[in-house]
C-alpha positions as CSV (number, residue, x, y, z in Angstrom):
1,X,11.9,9.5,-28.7
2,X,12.0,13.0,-28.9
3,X,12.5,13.8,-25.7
4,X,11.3,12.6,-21.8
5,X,8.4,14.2,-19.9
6,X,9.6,14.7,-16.5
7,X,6.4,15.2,-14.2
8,X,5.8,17.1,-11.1
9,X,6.2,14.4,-8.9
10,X,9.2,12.0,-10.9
11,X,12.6,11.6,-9.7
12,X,15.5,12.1,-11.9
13,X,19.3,11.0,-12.1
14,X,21.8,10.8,-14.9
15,X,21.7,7.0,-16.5
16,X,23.8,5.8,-19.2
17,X,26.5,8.4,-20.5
18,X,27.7,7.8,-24.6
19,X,30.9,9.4,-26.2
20,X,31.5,8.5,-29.8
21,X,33.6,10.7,-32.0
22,X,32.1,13.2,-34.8
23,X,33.7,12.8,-38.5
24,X,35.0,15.7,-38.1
25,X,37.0,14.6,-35.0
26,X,35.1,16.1,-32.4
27,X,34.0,14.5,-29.3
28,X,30.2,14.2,-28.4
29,X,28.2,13.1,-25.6
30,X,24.4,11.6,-25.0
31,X,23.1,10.9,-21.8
32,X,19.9,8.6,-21.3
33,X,18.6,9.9,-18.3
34,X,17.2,7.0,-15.6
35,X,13.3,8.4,-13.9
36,X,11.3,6.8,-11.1
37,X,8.1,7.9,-10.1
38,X,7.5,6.4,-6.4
39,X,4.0,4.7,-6.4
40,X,3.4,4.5,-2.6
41,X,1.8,7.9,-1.8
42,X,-0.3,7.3,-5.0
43,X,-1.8,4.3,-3.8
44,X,-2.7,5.8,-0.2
45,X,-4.9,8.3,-2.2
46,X,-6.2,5.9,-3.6
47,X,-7.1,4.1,-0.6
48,X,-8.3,6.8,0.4
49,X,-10.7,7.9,-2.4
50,X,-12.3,4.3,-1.9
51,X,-12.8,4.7,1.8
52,X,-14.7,8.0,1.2
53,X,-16.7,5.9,-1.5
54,X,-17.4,3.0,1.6
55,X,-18.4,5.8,3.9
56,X,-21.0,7.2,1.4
57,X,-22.6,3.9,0.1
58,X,-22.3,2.7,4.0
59,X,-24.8,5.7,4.3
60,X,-26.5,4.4,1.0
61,X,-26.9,1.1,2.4
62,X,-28.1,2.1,6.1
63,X,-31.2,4.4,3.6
64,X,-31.4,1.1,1.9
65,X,-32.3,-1.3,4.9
66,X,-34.7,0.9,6.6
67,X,-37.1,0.2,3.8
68,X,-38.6,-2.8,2.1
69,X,-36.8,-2.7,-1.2
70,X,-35.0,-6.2,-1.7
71,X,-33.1,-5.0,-4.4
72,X,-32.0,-1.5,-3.2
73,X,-30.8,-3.5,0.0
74,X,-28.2,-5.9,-2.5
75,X,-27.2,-3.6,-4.6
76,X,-26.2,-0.7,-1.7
77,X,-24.3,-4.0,0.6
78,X,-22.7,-4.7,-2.5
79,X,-21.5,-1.2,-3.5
80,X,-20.0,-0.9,-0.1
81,X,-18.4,-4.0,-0.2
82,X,-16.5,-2.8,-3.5
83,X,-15.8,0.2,-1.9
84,X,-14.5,-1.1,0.8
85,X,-12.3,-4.3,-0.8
86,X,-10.6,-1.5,-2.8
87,X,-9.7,0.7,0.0
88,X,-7.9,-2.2,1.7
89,X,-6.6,-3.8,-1.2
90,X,-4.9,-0.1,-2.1
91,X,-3.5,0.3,1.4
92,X,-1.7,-2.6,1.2
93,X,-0.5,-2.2,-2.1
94,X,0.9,1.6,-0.5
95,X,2.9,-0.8,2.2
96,X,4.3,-3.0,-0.7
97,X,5.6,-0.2,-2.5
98,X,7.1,1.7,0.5
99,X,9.1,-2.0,1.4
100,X,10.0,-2.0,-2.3
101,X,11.8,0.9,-2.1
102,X,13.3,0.6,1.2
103,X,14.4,-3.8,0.7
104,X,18.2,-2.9,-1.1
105,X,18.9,-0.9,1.8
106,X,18.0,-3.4,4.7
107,X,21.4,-5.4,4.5
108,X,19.6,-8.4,4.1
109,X,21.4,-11.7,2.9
110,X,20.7,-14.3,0.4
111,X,20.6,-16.7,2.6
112,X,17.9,-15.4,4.5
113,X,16.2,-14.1,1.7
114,X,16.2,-17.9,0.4
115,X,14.7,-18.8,3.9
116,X,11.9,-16.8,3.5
117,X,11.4,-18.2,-0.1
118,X,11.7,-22.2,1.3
119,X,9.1,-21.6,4.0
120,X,7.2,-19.3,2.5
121,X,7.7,-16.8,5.2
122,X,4.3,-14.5,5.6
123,X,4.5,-11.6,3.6
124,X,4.4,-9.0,6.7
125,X,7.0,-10.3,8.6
126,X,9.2,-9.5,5.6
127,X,8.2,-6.2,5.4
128,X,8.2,-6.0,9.0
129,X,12.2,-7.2,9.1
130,X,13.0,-4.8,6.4
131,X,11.4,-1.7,8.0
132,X,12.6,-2.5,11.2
133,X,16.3,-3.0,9.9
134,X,16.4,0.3,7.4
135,X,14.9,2.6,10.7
136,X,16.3,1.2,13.7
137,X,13.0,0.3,15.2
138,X,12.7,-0.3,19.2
139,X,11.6,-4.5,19.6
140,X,8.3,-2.9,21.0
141,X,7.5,-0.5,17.5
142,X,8.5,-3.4,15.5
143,X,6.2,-5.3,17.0
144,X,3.0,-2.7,17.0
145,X,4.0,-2.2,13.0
146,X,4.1,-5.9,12.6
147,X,0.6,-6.8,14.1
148,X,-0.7,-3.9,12.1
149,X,0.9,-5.2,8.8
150,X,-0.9,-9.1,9.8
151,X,-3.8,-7.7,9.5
152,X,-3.5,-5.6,6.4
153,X,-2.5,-8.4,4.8
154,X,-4.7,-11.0,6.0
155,X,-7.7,-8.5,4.2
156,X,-5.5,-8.1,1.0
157,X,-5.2,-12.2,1.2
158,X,-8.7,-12.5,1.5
159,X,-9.6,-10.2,-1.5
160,X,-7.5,-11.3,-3.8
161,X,-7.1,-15.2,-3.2
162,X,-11.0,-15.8,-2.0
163,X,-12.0,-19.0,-1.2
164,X,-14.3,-21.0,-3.6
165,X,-15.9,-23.0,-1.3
166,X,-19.5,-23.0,0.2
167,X,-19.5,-21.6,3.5
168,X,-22.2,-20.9,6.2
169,X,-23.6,-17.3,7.1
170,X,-21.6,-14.8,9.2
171,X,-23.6,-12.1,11.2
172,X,-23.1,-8.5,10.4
173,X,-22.9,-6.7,13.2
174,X,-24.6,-3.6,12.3
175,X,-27.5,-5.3,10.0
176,X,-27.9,-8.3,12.3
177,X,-29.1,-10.8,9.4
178,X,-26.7,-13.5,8.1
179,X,-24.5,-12.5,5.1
180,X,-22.2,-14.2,2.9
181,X,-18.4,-13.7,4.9
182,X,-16.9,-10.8,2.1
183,X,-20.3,-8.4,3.2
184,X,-19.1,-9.1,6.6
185,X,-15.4,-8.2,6.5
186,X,-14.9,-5.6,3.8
187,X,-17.3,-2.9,4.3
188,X,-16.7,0.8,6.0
189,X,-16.6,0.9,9.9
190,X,-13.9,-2.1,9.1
191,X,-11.5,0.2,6.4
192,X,-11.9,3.0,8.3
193,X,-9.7,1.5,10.5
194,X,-7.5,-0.4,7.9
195,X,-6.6,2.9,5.3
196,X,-5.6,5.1,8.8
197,X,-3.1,2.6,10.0
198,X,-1.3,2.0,6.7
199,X,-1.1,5.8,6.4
200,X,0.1,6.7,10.3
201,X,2.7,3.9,9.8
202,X,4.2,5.6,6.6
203,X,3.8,9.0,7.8
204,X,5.4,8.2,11.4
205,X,8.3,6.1,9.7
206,X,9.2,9.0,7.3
207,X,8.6,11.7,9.9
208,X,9.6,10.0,13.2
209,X,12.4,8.2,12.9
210,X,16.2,8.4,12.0
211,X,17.0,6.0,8.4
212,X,20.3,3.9,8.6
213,X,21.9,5.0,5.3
214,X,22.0,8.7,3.1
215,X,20.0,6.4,0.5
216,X,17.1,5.9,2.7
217,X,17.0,9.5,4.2
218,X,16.9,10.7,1.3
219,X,14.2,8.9,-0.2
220,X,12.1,9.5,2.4
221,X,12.6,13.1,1.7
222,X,11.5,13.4,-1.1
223,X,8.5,10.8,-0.2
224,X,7.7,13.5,3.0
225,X,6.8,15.8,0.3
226,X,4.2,14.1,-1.0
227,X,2.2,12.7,1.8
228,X,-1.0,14.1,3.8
229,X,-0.7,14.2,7.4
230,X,-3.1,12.2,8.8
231,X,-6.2,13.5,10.0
């Protein structure tokens, strides 16, 4: 390489220091610097891109069903539906990332950790445990963040691992026709409430809150930085 693009929003450190000796007896030095660029923030923008997408083809789709165009009316419920499976699926993956970089500093033993693994421990009670260990969270905030966090993950579940079997019609509630389920769960008024929550939770843990550890405050500073406040 000829040298390492640090960009605006990249963390840096000092990694791996080499001395070796010059022929003419001289000492030199190379450090390979170590960079992380911290994907959480990047993903709640990208949730919420996709949820301004839902919103417009929800409008789309309302145009849609007022007429008598068959097609129009598929096409607009299944453009929502992307919209909206996208938005969740990036909210969660914003909450995934924030646990990642917070789960060293939660004191956490093996033997728990092995627990989880051998009962396959849902996904957000261990991010739940983690944020409530590296924060100090009250039983009763745990437990709001931890209701939130079911049902974040329940719709990432349900995008990413649907199921293949035949299954009867679901009502939507605003079209009032039967649908298959996905039309039903993932479209706007239903991410609109999804992408908000991830990003309050986030913001009010990295704004709210006193961190355990230096290592935690500090990322969170430098996290503070680069998120919105919510609207």
């Amino acid at each position: 390489m000829t040298g390492v693009f640090i960009s605006r929003r990249m963390t840096f450190r000092p990694g791996v220091i080499t001395l070796s000796t010059t022929a003419d007896g001289r000492l030199a030095g190379h450090i390979t610097p170590h960079v992380h660029f911290d994907v959480c923030p990047t993903w709640l923008e990208i949730a919420a891109r996709h949820l301004d997408d839902a919103r417009e083809r929800r409008t789309a789709r309302k145009a849609a069903w007022n007429g008598n165009d068959e097609d129009a009316k598929a096409e607009t419920l299944e453009r929502e539906f992307e919209s909206s499976m996208q938005a969740a699926m990036a909210a969660a993956i914003s909450i995934d990332s924030f646990y990642a970089n917070l789960r060293d500093h939660a004191n956490i033993s093996k033997e728990t950790i092995d627990n989880w693994r051998k009962k396959s421990t849902a996904r957000y009670k261990q991010v739940t445990e983690v944020l409530r260990r590296v924060f100090s969270l009250e039983p009763r905030d745990a437990v709001i963040i931890r209701n939130t966090l079911r049902q974040v993950f329940q719709c990432r579940d349900l995008a990413v691992h649907p199921s293949g079997n035949f299954n009867p019609p679901v009502l939507h509630p605003e079209l009032q026709v039967g649908v298959y389920w996905l039309f039903s769960y993932f479209r706007a008024d239903n991410v609109e409430i999804i992408v908000p929550e991830v990003r309050n939770i986030i913001y009010q843990l990295v704004t709210k809150t006193k961190p355990v550890s230096p290592e935690v405050q500090r990322y969170i500073n430098g996290l503070r930085e680069r998120l919105p406040p919510p609207p």
